[in-house]
C-alpha beads as a LAMMPS data file, in Angstrom:
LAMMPS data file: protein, C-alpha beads

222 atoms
221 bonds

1 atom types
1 bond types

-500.0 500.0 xlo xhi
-500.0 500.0 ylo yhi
-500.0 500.0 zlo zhi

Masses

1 110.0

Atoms # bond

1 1 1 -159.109 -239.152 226.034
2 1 1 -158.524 -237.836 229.385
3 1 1 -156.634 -240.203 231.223
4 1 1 -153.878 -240.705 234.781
5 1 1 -150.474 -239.449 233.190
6 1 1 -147.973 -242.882 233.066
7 1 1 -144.115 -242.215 233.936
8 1 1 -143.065 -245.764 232.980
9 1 1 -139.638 -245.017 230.859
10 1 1 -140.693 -248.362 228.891
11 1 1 -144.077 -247.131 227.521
12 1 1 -142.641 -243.591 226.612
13 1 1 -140.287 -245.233 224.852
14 1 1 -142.312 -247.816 222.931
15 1 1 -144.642 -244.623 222.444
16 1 1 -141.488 -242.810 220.716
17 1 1 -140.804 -245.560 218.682
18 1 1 -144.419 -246.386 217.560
19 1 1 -144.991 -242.284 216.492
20 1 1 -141.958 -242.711 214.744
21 1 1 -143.040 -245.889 212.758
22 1 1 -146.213 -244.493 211.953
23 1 1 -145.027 -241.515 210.267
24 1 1 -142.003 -242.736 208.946
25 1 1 -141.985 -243.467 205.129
26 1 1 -139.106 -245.810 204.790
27 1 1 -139.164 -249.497 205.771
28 1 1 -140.084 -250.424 209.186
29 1 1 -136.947 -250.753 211.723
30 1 1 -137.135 -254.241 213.042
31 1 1 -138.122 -252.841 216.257
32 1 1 -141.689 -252.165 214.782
33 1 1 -141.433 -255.247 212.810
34 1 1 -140.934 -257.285 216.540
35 1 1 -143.462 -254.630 217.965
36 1 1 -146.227 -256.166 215.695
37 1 1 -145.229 -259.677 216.223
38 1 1 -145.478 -258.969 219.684
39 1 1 -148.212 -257.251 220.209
40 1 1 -150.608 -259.593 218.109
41 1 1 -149.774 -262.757 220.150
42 1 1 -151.160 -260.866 223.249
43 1 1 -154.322 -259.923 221.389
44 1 1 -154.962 -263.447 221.936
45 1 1 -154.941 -265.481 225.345
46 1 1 -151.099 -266.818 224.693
47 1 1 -149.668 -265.609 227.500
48 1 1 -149.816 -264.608 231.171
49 1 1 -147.753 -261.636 232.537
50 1 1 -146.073 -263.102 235.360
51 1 1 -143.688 -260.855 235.973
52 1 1 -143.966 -256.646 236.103
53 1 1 -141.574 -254.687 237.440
54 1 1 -143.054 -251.454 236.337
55 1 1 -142.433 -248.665 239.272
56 1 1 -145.412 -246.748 238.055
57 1 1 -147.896 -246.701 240.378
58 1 1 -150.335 -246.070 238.473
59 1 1 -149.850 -249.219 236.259
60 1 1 -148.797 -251.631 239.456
61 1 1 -152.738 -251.106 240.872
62 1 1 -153.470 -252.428 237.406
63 1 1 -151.526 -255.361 237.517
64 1 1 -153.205 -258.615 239.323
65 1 1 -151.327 -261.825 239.773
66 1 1 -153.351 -263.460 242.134
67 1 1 -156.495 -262.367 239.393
68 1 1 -158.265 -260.499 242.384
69 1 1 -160.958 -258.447 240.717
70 1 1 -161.703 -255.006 242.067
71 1 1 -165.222 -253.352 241.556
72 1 1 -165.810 -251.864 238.068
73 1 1 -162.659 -254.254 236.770
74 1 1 -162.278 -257.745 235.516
75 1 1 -158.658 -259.437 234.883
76 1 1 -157.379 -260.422 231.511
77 1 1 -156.283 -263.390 230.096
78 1 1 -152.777 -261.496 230.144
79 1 1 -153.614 -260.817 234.286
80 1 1 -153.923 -256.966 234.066
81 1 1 -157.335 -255.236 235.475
82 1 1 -159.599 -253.914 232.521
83 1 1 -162.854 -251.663 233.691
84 1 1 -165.794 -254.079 232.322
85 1 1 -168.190 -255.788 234.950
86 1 1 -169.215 -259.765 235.267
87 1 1 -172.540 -260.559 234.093
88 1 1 -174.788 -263.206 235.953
89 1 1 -173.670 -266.410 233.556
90 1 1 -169.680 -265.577 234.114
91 1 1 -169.530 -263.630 231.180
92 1 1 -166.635 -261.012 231.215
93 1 1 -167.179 -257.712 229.246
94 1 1 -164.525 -255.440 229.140
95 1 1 -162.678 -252.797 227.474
96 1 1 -159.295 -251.895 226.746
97 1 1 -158.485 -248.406 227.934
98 1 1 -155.080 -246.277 227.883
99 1 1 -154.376 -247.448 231.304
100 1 1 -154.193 -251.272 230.086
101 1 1 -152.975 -250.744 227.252
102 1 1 -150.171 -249.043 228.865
103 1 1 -149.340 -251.970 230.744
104 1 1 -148.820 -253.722 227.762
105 1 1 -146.520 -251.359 226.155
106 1 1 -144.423 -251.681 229.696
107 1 1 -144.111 -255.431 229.516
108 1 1 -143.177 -255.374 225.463
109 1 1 -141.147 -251.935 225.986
110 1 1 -139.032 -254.178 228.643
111 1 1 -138.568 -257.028 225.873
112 1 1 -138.027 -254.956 222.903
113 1 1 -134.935 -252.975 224.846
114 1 1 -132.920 -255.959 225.827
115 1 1 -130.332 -257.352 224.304
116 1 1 -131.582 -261.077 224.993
117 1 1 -135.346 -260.734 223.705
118 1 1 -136.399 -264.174 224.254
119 1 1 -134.590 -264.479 227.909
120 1 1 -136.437 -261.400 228.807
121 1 1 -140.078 -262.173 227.264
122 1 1 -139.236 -265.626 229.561
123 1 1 -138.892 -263.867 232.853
124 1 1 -141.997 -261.748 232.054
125 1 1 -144.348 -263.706 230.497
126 1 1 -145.610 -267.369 231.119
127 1 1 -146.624 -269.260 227.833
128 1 1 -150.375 -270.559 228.950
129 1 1 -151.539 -271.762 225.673
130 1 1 -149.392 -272.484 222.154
131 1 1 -150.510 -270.825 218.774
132 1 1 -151.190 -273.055 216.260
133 1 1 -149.652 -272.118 213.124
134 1 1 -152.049 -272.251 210.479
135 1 1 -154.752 -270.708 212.995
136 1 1 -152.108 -267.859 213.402
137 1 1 -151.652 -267.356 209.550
138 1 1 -155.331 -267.170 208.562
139 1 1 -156.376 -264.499 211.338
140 1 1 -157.087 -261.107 209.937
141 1 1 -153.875 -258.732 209.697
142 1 1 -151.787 -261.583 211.273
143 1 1 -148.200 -260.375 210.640
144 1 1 -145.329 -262.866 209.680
145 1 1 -143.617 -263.839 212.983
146 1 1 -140.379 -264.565 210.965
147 1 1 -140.058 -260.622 210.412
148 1 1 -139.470 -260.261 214.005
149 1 1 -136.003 -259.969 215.611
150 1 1 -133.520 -263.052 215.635
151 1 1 -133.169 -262.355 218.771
152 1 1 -136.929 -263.267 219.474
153 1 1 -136.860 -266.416 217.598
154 1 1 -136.106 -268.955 220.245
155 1 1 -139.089 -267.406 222.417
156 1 1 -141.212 -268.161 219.303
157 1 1 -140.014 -271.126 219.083
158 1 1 -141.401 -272.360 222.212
159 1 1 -144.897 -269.940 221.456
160 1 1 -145.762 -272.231 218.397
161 1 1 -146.663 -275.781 218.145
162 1 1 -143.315 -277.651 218.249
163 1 1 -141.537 -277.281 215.093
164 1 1 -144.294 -274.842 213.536
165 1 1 -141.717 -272.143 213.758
166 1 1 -138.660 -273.893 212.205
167 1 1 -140.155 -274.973 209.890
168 1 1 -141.916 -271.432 208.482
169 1 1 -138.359 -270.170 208.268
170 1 1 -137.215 -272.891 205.905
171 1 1 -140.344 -271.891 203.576
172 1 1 -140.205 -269.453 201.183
173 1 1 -143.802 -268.251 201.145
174 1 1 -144.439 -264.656 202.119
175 1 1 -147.638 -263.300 203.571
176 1 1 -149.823 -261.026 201.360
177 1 1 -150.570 -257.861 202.150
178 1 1 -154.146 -258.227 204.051
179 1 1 -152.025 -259.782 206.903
180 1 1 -149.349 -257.583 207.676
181 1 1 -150.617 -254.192 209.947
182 1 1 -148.456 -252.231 208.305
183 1 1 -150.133 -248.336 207.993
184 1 1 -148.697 -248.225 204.147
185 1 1 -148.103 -251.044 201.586
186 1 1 -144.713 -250.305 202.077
187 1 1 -144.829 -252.070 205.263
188 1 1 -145.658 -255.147 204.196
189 1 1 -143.876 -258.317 204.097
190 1 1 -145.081 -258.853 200.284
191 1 1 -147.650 -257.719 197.784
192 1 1 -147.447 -261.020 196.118
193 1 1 -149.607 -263.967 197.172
194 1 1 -148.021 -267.507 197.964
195 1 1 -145.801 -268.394 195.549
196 1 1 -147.262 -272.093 195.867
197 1 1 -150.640 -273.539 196.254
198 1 1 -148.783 -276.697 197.935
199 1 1 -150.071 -276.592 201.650
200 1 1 -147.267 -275.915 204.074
201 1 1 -146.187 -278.845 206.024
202 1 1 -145.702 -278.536 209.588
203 1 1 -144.903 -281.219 211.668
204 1 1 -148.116 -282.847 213.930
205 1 1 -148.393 -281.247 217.450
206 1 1 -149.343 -282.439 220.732
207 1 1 -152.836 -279.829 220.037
208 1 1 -153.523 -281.145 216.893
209 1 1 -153.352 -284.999 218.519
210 1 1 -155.273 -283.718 221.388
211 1 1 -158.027 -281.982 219.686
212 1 1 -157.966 -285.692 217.614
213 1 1 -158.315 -287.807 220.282
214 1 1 -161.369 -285.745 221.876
215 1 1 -163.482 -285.821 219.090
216 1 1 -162.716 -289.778 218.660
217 1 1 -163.897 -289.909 222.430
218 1 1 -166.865 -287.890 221.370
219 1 1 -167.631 -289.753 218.405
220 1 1 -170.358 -292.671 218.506
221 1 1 -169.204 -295.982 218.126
222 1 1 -170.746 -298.077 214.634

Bonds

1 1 1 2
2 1 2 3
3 1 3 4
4 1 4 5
5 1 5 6
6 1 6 7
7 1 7 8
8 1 8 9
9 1 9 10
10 1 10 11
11 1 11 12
12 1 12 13
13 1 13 14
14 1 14 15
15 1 15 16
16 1 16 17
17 1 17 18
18 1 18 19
19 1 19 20
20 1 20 21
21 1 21 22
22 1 22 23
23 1 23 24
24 1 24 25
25 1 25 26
26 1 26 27
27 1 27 28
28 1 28 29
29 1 29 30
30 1 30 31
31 1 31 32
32 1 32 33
33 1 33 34
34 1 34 35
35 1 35 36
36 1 36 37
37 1 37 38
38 1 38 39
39 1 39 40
40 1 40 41
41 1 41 42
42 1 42 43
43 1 43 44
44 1 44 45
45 1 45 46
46 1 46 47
47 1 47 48
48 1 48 49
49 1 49 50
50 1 50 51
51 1 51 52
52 1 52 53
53 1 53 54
54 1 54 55
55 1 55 56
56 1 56 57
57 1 57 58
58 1 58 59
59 1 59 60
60 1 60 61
61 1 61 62
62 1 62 63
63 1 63 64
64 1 64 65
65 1 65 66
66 1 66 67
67 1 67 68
68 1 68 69
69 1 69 70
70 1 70 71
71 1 71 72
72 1 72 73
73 1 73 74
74 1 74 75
75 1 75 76
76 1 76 77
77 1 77 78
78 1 78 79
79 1 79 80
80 1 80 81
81 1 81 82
82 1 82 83
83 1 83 84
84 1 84 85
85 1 85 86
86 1 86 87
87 1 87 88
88 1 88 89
89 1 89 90
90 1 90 91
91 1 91 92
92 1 92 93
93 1 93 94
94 1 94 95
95 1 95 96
96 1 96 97
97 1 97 98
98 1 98 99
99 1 99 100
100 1 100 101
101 1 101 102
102 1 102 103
103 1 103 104
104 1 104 105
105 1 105 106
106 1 106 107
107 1 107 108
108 1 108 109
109 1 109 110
110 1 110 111
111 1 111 112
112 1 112 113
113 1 113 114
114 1 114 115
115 1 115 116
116 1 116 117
117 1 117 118
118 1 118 119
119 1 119 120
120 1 120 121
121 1 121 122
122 1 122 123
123 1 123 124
124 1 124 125
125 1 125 126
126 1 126 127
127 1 127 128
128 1 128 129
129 1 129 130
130 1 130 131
131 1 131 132
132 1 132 133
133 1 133 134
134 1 134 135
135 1 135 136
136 1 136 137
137 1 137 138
138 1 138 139
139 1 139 140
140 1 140 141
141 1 141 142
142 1 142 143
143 1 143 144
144 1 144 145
145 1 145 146
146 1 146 147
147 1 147 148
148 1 148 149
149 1 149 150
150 1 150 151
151 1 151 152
152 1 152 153
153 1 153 154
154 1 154 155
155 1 155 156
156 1 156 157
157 1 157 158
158 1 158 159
159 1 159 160
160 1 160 161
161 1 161 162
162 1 162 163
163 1 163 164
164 1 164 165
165 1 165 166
166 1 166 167
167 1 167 168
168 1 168 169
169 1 169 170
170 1 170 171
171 1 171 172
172 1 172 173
173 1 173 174
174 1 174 175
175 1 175 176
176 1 176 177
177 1 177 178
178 1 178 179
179 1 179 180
180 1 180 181
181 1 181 182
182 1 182 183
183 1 183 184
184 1 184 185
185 1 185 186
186 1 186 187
187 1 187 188
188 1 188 189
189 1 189 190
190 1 190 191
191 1 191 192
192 1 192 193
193 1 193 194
194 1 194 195
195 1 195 196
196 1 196 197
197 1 197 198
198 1 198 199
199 1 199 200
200 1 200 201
201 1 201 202
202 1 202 203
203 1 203 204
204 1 204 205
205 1 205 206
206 1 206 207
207 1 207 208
208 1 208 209
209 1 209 210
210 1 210 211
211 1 211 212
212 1 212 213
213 1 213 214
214 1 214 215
215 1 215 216
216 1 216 217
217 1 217 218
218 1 218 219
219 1 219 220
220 1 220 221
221 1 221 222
């Protein structure tokens, strides 16, 4: 695809590093490993980019804090401008091009290359909505956030419902296969399913008592 060449240092290095995953036949590096991690929590509206100090032009006209829309763009959950269009009812349609998806590799580039992950994910990115464990587990291809880098871990800590985290590193169940995005089964985290059919416990969250308490309010009274 023909596209506006990008000089950001942080995508051409996440490129690097993602060519080199991708035809590598050894086990991931746990920079792909985090990559993944990573890069699946923004696929769904977790966070909000409020931060990017990217000195690429090209991907600064892309980037709207204020969520000003310019004709032929709408803004995404993560506040970057995709090309879609607003239909009449407030629907957004959009699509990810390389421009966007640039962006993203500049903001998880940035994180990836520091030496204090979860500091830097911090400054960049504002947490707008938690992930809910088991929601997170039973999406398609999720991969296991424990595989990610230690030095990520107290930024997932605070992604998760409180305590969801912790307490997936103290189990010893393994994802199967379907969920990791590995390219090879060599990638994944484990080709056997859950050891256990016991349902793992994770402490009650302050979404799991809200959702509880709306549809009590919404519930008739008998």
């Amino acid at each position: 695809m023909d596209t506006t060449p990008v000089s950001d240092p942080f995508v051409l290095e996440a490129v690097k590093h993602l060519r080199h995953g991708l035809t590598s036949r050894g086990r991931p590096r746990s920079w792909l490993r985090t990559y993944h991690v990573l890069n699946a929590l923004f696929d769904r509206p977790v966070f909000e980019v409020r931060s990017f100090p990217s000195a690429d032009p090209v991907l600064q006209r892309r980037y709207s804090p204020q969520r000003i829309t310019a004709p032929g763009y709408v803004v995404g959950f993560s506040g970057f401008l995709e090309p879609g269009r607003t239909l009449t009812d407030g629907t957004h349609l959009s699509y990810r091009d390389p421009i966007t998806r640039a962006c993203r590799l500049s903001v998880l580039g940035r994180i990836l290359g520091s030496h204090n992950m979860s500091a830097t994910a911090q400054e960049l990115l504002e947490i707008r909505n938690r992930v809910r464990m088991r929601r997170y587990l039973q999406g398609y291809r999720s991969p296991d956030p424990r595989a990610a880098s230690a030095r990520l871990h107290r930024f997932l800590d605070d992604v998760f419902g409180p305590g969801e985290f912790a307490t997936l590193k103290r189990s010893r169940r393994r994802l199967t296969p379907e969920h990791h995005p590995g390219p090879s089964s060599s990638n994944f985290i484990s080709r056997r399913p859950f050891p256990s059919r016991r349902p793992l416990r994770l402490p009650p969250s302050r979404i799991d008592q809200a959702e509880q308490d709306s549809h009590a309010a919404a519930a008739p009274d008998r």
